[in-house]
ROBAVO-919843 format. One line per field, with one value per residue (C-alpha): residue in three letters; x, y, z; residue number from 1. Coordinates in steps of 0.5 Angstrom, whole numbers. Each point is the difference from the previous one (the first is absolute). Layout:
<pts>
type	Ala,...
east	X,...
north	Y,...
up	Z,...
seq	NUM,...
</pts>
This chain:
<pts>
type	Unk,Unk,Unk,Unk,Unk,Unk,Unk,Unk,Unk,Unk,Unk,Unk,Unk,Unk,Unk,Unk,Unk,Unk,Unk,Unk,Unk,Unk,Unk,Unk,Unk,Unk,Unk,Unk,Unk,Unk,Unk,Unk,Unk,Unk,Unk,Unk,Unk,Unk,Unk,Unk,Unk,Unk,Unk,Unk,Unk,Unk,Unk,Unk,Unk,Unk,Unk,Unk,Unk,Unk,Unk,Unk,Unk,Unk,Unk,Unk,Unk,Unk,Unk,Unk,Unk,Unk,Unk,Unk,Unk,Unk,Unk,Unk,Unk,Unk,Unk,Unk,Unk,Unk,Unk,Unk,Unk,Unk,Unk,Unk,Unk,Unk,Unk,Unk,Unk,Unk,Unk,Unk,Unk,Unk,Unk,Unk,Unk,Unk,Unk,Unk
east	0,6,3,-6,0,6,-2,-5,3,6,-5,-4,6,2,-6,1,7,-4,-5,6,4,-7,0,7,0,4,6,2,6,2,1,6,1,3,-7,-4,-7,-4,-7,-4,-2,-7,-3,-8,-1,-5,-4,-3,-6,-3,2,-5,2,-4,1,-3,2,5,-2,3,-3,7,-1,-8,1,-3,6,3,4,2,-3,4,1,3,4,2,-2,-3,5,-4,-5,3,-4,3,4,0,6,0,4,3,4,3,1,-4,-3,-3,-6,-2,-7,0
north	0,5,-2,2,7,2,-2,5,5,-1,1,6,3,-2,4,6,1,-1,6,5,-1,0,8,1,3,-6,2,-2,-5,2,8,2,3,7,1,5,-1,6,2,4,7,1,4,-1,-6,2,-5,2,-3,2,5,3,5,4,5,5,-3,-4,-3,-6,-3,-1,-4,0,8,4,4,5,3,6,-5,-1,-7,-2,6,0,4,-5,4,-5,-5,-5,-7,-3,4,6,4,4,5,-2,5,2,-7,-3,-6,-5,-5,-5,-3,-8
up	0,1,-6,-3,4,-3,-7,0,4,-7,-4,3,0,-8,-1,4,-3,-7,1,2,-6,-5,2,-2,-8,-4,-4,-6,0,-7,1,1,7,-2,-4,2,0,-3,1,-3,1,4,-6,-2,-6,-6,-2,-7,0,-7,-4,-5,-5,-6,-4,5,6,4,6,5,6,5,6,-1,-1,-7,-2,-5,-3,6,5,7,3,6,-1,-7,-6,-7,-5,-6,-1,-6,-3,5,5,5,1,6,4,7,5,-8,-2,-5,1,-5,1,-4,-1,1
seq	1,2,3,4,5,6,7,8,9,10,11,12,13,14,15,16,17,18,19,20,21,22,23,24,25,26,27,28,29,30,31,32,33,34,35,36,37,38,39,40,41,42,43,44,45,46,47,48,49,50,51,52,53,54,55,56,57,58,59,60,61,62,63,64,65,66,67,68,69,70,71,72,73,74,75,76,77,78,79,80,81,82,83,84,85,86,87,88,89,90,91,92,93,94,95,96,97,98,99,100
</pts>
């Protein structure tokens, strides 16, 4: 009965140790270790929806929002509504989203 107290006991503790490394974050046994991991900036994602374009008009829904050209979104500016992209200005930069 002793032997099988410890047995569980071994067992218990394999499963603890188990859990207390699953919250560690894996690295990647084949990356060099001078490689330095690059995130990317924190900046609002476009997602272009759909994009209607005729000759009076040009028109985009981005993140379920109705935009034109002049429009903000997300602190940006639409510069231009092409047949299947939007060009956007952001902090001086331009940015280019594409419809999927």
């Amino acid at each position: 009965m002793r032997r099988r107290a410890q047995q569980f006991a071994v067992v218990l503790l394999t499963l603890a140790s188990g859990l207390c490394l699953a919250d560690e974050v894996l690295r990647d046994p084949t990356r060099p270790y001078t490689a330095v991991e690059q995130r990317a900036a924190a900046s609002p994602r476009f997602v272009v929806n759909a994009i209607i374009v005729s000759d009076d008009r040009r028109v985009a829904i981005v993140n379920g929002r109705r935009v034109g050209v002049g429009s903000s979104l997300s602190g940006a500016r639409v510069i231009s509504i092409e047949k299947d992209q939007l060009i956007l200005e952001m902090d001086g930069k331009r940015v280019t989203a594409r419809l999927n």
